[in-house]
VEXBASE-643498 format. One record per residue (C-alpha): x, y, z; residue in three letters. Coordinates in steps of 0.5 Angstrom, whole numbers, plus 500, padded with zeros to 3 digits. Example, Ala and Ser with C-alpha at 12.3 -4.5 7.8 and 13.67 -1.06 7.14 Angstrom:
! VEXBASE-643498
525491516ALA;527498514SER;
END
This chain:
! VEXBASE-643498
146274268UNK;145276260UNK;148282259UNK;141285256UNK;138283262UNK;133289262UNK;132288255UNK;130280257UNK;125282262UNK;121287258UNK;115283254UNK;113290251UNK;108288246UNK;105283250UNK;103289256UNK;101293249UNK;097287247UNK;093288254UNK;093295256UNK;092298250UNK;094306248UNK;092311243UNK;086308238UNK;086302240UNK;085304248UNK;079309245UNK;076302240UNK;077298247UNK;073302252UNK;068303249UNK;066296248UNK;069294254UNK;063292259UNK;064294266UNK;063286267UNK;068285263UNK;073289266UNK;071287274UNK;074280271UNK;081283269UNK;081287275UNK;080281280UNK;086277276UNK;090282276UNK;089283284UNK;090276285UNK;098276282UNK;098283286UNK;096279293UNK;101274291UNK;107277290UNK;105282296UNK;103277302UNK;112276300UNK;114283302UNK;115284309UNK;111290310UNK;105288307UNK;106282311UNK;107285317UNK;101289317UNK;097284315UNK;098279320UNK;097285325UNK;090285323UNK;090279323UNK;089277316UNK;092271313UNK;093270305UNK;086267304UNK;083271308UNK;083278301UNK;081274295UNK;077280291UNK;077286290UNK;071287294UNK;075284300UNK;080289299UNK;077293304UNK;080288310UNK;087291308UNK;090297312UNK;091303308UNK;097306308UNK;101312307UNK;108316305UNK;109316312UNK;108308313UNK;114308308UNK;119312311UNK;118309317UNK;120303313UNK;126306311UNK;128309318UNK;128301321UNK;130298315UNK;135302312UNK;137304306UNK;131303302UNK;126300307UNK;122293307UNK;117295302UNK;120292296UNK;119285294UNK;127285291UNK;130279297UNK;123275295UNK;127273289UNK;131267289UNK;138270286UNK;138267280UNK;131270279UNK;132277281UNK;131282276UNK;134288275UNK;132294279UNK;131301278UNK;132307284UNK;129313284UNK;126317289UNK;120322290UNK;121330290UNK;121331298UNK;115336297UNK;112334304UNK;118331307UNK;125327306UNK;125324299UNK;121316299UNK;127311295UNK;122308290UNK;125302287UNK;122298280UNK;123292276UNK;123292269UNK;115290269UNK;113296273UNK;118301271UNK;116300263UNK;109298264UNK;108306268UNK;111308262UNK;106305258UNK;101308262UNK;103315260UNK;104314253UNK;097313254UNK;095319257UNK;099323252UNK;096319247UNK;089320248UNK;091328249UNK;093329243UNK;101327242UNK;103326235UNK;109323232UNK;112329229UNK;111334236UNK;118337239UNK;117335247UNK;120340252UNK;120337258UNK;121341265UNK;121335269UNK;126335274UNK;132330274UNK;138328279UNK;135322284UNK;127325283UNK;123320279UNK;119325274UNK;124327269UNK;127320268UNK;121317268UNK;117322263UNK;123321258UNK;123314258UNK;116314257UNK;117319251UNK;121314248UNK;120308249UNK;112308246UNK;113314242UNK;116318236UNK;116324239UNK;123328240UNK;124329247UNK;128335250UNK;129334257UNK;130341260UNK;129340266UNK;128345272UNK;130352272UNK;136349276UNK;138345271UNK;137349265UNK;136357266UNK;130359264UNK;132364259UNK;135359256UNK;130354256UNK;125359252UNK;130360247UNK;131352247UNK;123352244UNK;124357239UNK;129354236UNK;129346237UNK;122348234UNK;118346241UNK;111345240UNK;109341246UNK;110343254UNK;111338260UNK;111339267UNK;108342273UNK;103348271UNK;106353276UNK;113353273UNK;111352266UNK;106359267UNK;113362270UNK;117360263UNK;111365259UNK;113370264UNK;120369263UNK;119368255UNK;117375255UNK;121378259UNK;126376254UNK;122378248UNK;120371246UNK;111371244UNK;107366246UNK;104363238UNK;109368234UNK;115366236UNK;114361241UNK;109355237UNK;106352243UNK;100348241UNK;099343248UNK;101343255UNK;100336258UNK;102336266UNK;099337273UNK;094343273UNK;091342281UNK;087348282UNK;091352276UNK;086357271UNK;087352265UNK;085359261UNK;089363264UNK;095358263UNK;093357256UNK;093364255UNK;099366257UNK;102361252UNK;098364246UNK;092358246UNK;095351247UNK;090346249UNK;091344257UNK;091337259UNK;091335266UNK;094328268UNK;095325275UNK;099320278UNK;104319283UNK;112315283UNK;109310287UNK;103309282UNK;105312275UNK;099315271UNK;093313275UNK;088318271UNK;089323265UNK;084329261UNK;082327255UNK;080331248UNK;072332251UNK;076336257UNK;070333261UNK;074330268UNK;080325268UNK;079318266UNK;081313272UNK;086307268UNK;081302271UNK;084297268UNK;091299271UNK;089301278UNK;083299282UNK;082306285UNK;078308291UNK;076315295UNK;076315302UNK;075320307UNK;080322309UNK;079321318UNK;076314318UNK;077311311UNK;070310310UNK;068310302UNK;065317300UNK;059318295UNK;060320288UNK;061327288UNK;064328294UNK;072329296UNK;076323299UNK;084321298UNK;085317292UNK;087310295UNK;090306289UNK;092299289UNK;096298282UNK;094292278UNK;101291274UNK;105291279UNK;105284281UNK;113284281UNK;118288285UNK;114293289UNK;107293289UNK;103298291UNK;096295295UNK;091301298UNK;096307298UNK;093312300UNK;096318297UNK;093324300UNK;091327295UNK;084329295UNK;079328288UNK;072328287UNK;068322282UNK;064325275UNK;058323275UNK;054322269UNK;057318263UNK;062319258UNK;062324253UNK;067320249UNK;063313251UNK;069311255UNK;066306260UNK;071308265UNK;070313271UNK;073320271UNK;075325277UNK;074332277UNK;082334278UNK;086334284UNK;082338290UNK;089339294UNK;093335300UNK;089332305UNK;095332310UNK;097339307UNK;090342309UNK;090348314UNK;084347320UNK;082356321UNK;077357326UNK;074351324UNK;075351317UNK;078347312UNK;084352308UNK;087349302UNK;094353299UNK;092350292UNK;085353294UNK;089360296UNK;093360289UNK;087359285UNK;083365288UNK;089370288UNK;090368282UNK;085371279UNK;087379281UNK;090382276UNK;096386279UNK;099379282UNK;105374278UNK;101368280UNK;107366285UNK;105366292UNK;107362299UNK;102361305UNK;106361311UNK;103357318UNK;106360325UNK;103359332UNK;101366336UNK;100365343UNK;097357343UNK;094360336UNK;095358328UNK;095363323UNK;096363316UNK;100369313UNK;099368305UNK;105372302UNK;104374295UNK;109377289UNK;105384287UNK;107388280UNK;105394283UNK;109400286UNK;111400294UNK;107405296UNK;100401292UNK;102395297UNK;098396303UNK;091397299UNK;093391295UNK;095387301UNK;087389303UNK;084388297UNK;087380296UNK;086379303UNK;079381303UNK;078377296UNK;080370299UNK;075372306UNK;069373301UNK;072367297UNK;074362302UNK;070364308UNK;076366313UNK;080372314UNK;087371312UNK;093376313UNK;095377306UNK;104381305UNK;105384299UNK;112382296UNK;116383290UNK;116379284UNK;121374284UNK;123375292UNK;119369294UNK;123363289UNK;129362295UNK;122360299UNK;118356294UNK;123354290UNK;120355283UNK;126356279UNK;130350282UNK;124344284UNK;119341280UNK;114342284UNK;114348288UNK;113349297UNK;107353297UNK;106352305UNK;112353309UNK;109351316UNK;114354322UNK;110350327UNK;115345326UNK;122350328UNK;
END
């Protein structure tokens, strides 16, 4: 094996030549027809049914529905394959121990097998998921959000500071590898606030001269905080002009304020994926990498397509990922709605409209839906409030009830009538009456770990102890 074995395997400006990013990605999709991309897409799927009808996973469950190789030639026929979800991979992991089935590594004859990355998932909604990529999927997700960031904005000369966590978790290796390998920008990883304290990260962008902030929103608007705890003003001291990350049900005004006016961009993706859809300078929704991924909204329930404009979980089959671990129908949970209507940019791509929330981490209260994101985003508007909150789901006498705990900048004896005040916000807003505790600023970090994860817990369910 070459000691550049890495290296050996990774066609960069051939995948450039054929999923373009920056100009050339805007020149191609405004020419492209929807005819001319249908046809990409089926070739790609017919390498990625090739290489996945050899992983024992999907082999398994495919036979299980009774399908043979022949049977899925389209993506029309696509439909026919089982869905299936994080939960379906760490079954694989218990019976398959260490790293599960899912993968493709052992379908290589040994002389041919590439080099493999690990990595894991954040184990936000449960133990982590090992993910394992070769070169041509690991590189080509790089790519992929070297594109989001491109078409966002992301210039040569910018100073990126990233707050991405690191250790076993996929997102900080993947963003700085992305940052470096299909950009000229300058990375800082900082990482989470357990990593890097965040006074010290504050202090690293003024004086590393940070321009742009990559993360997860919650704790990139929990750094404005601390910026100005520590002195440092947003826009005087601190020369933000772009913040690109995952916004969910976040005010993109409110975080833009609180950094002194940079632009906001949202991107969406998970570990198993890479970048799937990504906001542009129209701010007008995110663009669905169609050409990456074949993306379908389904309802949650039955699986069924939804109509556009309607929420479904976003079920994504990887175009690219013909190699180690393909990803054929993975339902993320994640929920999103189609934009309708055409491009503001004449992009002849779909867009969504953000992430709704999680389907599996949805509340059903006295027959309606509650989202943790929904909550946040509505408490969020209150003035006295830090922004930082944590809904908490007990069972009371064969009953559920959700309790939301809220960090208040008030003095004590204002907390009740605060309390009362929140809770009556989100029963006009939401439609259901929930129980609101108002907490101290800063004491709800050892639950949500806001300081320490890069995506925080904002549902700690105490049915399962």
């Amino acid at each position: 094996m070459s000691e550049s074995a890495w290296f050996d395997a990774v066609a960069h400006r051939d995948w450039l030549a054929e999923y373009p990013i920056g100009p050339a990605f805007v020149e191609t999709f405004t020419r492209l027809s929807r005819d001319e991309l249908r046809a990409a897409q089926e070739r790609r799927f017919r390498a990625v049914m090739d290489r996945a009808w050899r992983v024992p996973f999907y082999r398994r469950r495919w036979e299980a529905a009774g399908l043979a190789p022949g049977d899925v030639r389209t993506l029309d026929d696509s439909a026919k394959l089982p869905r299936y979800s994080k939960a379906d991979l760490m079954e694989s992991v218990a019976a398959h121990p260490p790293f599960g089935d899912y993968h493709g590594v052992d379908s290589y004859p040994p002389a041919a097998r590439p080099p493999v990355v690990l990595h894991t998932t954040s184990g936000t909604t449960g133990r982590p998921q090992p993910i394992l990529w070769g070169p041509k999927g690991r590189e080509m997700q790089n790519l992929m959000l070297a594109r989001a960031y491109r078409l966002q904005g992301l210039r040569d000369d910018d100073v990126v500071h990233s707050v991405y966590g690191h250790g076993l978790v996929n997102g900080g290796h993947y963003v700085r590898e992305t940052v470096m390998h299909f950009t000229r920008a300058l990375f800082v990883s900082a990482g989470t606030g357990l990593e890097t304290r965040s006074r010290t990260q504050v202090e690293l962008m003024r004086d590393l001269g940070a321009t742009v902030i990559v993360g997860f929103a919650d704790y990139v608007r929990h750094l404005a905080d601390v910026a100005r705890e520590a002195g440092l003003v947003p826009d005087r001291d601190l020369r933000i002009r772009m913040i690109s990350g995952h916004l969910g049900r976040e005010s993109r005004a409110a975080l833009s304020d609180a950094w002194g006016g940079a632009e906001v961009f949202d991107w969406y993706g998970v570990a198993d994926t890479g970048t799937v859809a990504a906001e542009g300078p129209d701010h007008a929704g995110l663009y669905l990498m169609e050409d990456a991924h074949w993306v379908e909204l389904l309802d949650p329930e039955t699986g069924a397509p939804v109509d556009d404009g309607m929420p479904g979980n976003l079920c994504v089959t990887s175009l690219f990922k013909d190699d180690v671990f393909p990803v054929v129908r993975f339902d993320t949970q994640d929920l999103a709605a189609l934009v309708p209507g055409a491009s503001p940019l004449g992009l002849g791509l779909r867009r969504i409209g953000g992430i709704l929330g999680r389907s599996d981490n949805m509340v059903k209260l006295r027959g309606i839906n509650v989202y943790p994101t929904a909550v946040g985003e509505t408490l969020r508007e209150a003035p006295a409030t830090t922004g930082e909150f944590l809904c908490r789901l007990d069972r009371v006498d064969e009953r559920e009830e959700l309790t939301v705990l809220v960090e208040v900048r008030a003095a004590r004896s204002e907390w009740p009538a605060l309390s009362a005040s929140l809770r009556d916000l989100l029963r006009r807003r939401l439609g259901v009456d929930l129980p609101v505790e108002a907490v101290a600023p800063g004491s709800l970090a050892p639950l949500t770990g806001i300081e320490s994860r890069q995506k925080p817990v904002r549902l700690l369910d105490n049915r399962r102890h």
